[in-house]
N, C-alpha and C positions, 0 to 999 in steps of 0.2 A: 274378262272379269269373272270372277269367281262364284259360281251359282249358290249362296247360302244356305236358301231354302233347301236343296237335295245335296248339301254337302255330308251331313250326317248320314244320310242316306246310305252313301257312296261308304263312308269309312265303316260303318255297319259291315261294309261287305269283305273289305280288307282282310284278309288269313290274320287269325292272332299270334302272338310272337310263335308260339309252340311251333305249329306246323309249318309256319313260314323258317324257321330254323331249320326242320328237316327238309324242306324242301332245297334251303340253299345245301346241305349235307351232299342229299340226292345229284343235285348238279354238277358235285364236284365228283363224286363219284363216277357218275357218266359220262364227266369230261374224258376223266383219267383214263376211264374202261375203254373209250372211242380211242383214246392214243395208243393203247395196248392191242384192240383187235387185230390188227393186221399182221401183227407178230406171227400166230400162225399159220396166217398165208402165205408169207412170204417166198415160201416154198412153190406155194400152187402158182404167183406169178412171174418165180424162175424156172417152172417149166412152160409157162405157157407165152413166158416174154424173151425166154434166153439171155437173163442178164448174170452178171457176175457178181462175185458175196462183197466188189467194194458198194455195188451199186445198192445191194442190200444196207448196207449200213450209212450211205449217205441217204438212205428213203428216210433212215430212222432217224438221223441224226439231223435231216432237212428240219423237221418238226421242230425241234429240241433251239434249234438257230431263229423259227420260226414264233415260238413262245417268246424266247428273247424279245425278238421283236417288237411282238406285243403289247411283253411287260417293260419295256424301257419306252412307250410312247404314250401307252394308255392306261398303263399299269396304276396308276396313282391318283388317274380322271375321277374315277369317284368319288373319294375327297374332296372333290370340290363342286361337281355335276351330280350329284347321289347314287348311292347304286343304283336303283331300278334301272335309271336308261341303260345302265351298261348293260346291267344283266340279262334286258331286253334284246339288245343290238346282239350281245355273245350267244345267247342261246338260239336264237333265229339265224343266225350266221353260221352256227353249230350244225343244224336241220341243213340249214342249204350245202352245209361242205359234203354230209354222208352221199345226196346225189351227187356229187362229183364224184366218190368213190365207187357208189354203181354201175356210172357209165364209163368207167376208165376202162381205156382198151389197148397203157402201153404205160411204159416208165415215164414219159411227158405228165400225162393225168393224174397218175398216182401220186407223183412230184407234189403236182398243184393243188391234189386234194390236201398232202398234207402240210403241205406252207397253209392252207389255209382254215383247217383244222388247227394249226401252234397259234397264228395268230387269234383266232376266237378263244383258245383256250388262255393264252397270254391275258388277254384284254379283261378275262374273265377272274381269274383266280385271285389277283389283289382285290376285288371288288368282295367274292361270295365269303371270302377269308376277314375281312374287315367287315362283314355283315353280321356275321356268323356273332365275332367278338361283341359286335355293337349291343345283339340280342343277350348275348349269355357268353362273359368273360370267361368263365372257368371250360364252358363246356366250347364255346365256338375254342379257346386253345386246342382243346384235344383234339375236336373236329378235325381242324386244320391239320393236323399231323394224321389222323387215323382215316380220313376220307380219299384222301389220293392213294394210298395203299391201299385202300379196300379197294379202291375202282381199278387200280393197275391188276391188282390181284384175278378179278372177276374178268376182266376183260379179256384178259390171256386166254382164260381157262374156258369159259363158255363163249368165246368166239372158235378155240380149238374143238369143242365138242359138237359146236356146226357145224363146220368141216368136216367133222368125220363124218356125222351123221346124218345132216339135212342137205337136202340137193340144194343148187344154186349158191354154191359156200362163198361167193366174193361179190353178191349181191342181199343173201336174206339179211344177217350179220349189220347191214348196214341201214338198210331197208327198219328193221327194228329198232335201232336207237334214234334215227333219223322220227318216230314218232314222238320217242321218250321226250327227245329235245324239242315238240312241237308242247308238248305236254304243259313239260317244263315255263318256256317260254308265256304260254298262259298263265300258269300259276304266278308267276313275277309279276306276270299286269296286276295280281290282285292281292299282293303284296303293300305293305304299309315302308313307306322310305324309313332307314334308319340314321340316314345321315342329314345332317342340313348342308343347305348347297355353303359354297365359300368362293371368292373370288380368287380366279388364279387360271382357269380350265384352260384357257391358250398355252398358258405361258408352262401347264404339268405336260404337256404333248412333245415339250423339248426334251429329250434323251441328257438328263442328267443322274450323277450317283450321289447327290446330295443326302448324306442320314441326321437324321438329332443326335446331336451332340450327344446323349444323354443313354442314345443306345450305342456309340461307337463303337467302345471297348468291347461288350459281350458279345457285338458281330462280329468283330474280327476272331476273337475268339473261336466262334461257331464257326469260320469258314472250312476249315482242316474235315470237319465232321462232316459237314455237307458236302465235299468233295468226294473225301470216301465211302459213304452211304449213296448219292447217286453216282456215282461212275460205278459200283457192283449193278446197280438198275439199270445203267450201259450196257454192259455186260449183259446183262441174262435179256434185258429188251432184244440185244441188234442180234447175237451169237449165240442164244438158250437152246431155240429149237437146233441147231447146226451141231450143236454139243453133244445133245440126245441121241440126236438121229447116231452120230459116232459111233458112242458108246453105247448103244443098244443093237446097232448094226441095220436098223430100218427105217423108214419113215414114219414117226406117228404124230399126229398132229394135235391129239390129247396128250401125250405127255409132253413135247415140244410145249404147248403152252402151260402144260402143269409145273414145270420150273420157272417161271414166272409167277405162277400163283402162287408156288410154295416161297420164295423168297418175297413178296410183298403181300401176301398173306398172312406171313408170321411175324413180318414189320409190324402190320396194324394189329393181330395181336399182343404182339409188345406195348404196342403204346397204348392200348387199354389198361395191360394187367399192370403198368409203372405209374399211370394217370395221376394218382397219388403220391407218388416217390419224389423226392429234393431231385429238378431238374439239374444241379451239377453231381447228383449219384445216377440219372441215368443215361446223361453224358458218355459215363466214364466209362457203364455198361456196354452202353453202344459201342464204343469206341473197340473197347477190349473183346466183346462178340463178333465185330467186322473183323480185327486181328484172325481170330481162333478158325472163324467160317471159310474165310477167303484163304486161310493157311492149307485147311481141311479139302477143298476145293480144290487145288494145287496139287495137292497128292493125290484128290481123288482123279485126276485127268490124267496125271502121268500112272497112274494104276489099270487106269480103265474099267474103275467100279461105278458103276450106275446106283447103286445101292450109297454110296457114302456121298457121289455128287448130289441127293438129293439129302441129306443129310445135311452137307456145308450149307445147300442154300437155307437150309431150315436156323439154322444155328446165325448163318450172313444175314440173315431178314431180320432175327427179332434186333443185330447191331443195325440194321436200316431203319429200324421203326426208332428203336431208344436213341438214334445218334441224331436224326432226322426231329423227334419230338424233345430232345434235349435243349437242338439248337433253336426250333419255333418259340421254347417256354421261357430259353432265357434271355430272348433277345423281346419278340413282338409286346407283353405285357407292359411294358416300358415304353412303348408307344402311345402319344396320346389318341384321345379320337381323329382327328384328321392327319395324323400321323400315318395310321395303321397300314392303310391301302401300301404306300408308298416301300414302307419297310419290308412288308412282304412281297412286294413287288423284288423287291434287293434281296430278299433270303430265295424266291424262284430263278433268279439268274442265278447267283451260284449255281442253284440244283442245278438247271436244265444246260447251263451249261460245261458242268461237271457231265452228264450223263453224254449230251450230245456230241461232244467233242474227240472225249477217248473213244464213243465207239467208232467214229468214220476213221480217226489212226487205227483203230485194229482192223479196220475194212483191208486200207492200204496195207497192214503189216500181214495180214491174213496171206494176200496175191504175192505181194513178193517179200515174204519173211519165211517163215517156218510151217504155216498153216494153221489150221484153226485150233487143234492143239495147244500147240506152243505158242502162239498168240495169245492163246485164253491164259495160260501159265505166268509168262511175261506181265499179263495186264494184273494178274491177280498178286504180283509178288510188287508190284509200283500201288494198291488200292492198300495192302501192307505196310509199305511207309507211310504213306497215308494215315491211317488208323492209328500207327505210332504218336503221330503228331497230335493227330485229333485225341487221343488218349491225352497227353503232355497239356494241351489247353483246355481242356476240361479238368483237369487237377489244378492248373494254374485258376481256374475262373475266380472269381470274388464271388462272394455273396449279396445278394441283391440288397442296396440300401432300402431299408422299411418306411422311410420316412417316405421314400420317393412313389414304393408302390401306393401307401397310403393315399399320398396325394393322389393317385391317379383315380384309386378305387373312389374317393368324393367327386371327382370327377363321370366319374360313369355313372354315379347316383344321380347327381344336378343331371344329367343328361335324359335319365331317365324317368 
């Protein structure tokens, strides 16, 4: 029963919308960052495990199958069970995966740590993304598209500058975000629900691809964009540092993750400086900068300029961010409230598994193809048709019926 008298009390103490927005921001960013650390270790645990670069890319690509997971079981649960409990369960679950990565002491643990790092993150991202929205339509949109870049960004980079620089590199790194997410996790308890519960919670735990009708068309649309914008985050995720190391002729384990930062760091600034911009113009951006970057890139490998490879990735990110925030704006708005989780549930499979897929084929094509070279070449001239396509449905898109946003936007008012 419900205690009346100190129930005031109690919502008195509740974060108000503001801060509880950037808190869901922050989580998502932290997610993302956790999935990107390890990137510039990879190194440090093929020398110290002796494995080989397929084994590298199915570490990465395990995650990416592991999000899936996630999001095809629990993905949509808050819609109907509210966020908080998820967000609760994900971020506590988050804390507990970093010690797994602490204690790992072979490719089995590492494995496990990161099945279960994708599925916390899986569980998590339809919930903090439909939260985000519920709080502030215009701004949880951009969120959504600028927050996983930021945190992929960050992640790379100041996990590689542990490494070089703070002792214990495959323990502090983890040891740190393993608090953030304790943090975090508290912050949720004191969190105000955005959602009302709805009946159904069993029956969203079935692995189906069910969309509203209503958003069909503009996903299918979006799917071309979302393949070729994460499968480049494939790319520079599984083979960044491997590329570096090449082309520069050494190990460094600050610029090995600084090409990850620069191609998902220039994503989220894309999707700030376009925030404003007609979602089918910067589609079309996106599309036609993944072209030009990943072309760029191509030639800078068979050149062996380290100067123009970081260049393509600068020019490939901002088509990751515009092609990436093209496809969120014109699809999820059109979502209703208890829609949203679900939808975005359906635009992260694409992504994750666009990203996870092509990298473990270039593991294998790595060992017995051509090398990491000519693998990266190969992949980048397939992420090219790609971008062709994704360009072609973004000029085909429609424009969004007014009547329909209308309705939704009284929709978010009554709710509010």
């Amino acid at each position: 029963m419900i205690d009346t008298l100190h129930a005031p009390r109690l919502a008195s103490r509740r974060l108000p919308a503001g801060p509880a927005f950037y808190l869901l921001a922050s989580i998502v960013l932290f997610f993302l960052a956790s999935s990107s650390a390890p990137t510039p270790l990879y190194s440090v645990y093929q020398a110290e495990w002796g494995f080989s670069p397929i084994t590298t890319t199915v570490v990465f690509g395990v995650y990416a199958l592991a999000v899936l997971a996630g999001l095809l079981t629990v993905g949509s649960l808050s819609d109907h069970v509210g966020r908080r409990p998820v967000l609760i369960a994900a971020t506590a679950a988050q804390a507990g995966t970093m010690a797994i990565f602490v204690t790992a002491d072979g490719v089995p643990m590492l494995m496990a740590a990161r099945v279960a790092q994708g599925l916390a993150t899986g569980a998590a991202l339809g919930a903090i993304g439909a939260a985000m929205i519920d709080l502030n339509r215009t701004k949880g949109t951009v969120a959504n598209a600028v927050a996983p870049m930021t945190g992929t960004a960050l992640g790379g980079l100041l996990s590689g500058l542990m490494v070089q620089y703070l002792p214990a590199p495959t323990h502090f790194v983890y040891l740190a975000l393993g608090v953030i997410f304790l943090l975090q996790t508290l912050g949720v308890v004191l969190m105000r629900e955005t959602s009302s519960p709805r009946p159904g919670a069993l029956a969203s735990l079935k692995i189906q691809f069910a969309l509203p009708r209503h958003v069909r068309a503009p996903f299918m649309l979006a799917i071309p964009a979302l393949v070729a914008s994460w499968a480049v985050a494939g790319l520079y995720g599984a083979l960044g540092p491997t590329l570096v190391h090449l082309l520069i002729g050494r190990n460094s384990f600050v610029l090995g993750g600084l090409a990850l930062f620069v191609l998902a760091g220039s994503g989220a600034l894309a999707v700030l400086v376009l925030r404003d911009v007609a979602a089918r113009a910067v589609a079309a951006y996106g599309a036609t900068a993944l072209l030009v970057g990943v072309g760029v890139n191509v030639l800078a490998i068979g050149a062996g300029s380290t100067t123009w490879f970081f260049v393509s990735a600068t020019v490939a990110g901002t088509g990751f961010g515009a092609a990436f925030q093209g496809a969120i704006r014109s699809v999820v708005p059109l979502a209703r409230p208890h829609e949203r989780a679900g939808v975005l549930s359906l635009l992260y499979v694409i992504s994750y598994l666009s990203m996870g897929v092509p990298a473990v084929v270039a593991g294998f094509l790595v060992v017995d193809g051509g090398g990491v070279l000519a693998t990266a070449q190969q992949y980048g001239v397939a992420v090219m048709i790609l971008s062709v396509l994704a360009l072609a449905g973004a000029i085909r898109r429609p424009r969004p019926v007014r009547a329909e946003v209308d309705s939704l936007d009284l929709e978010l008012a009554d709710a509010a």
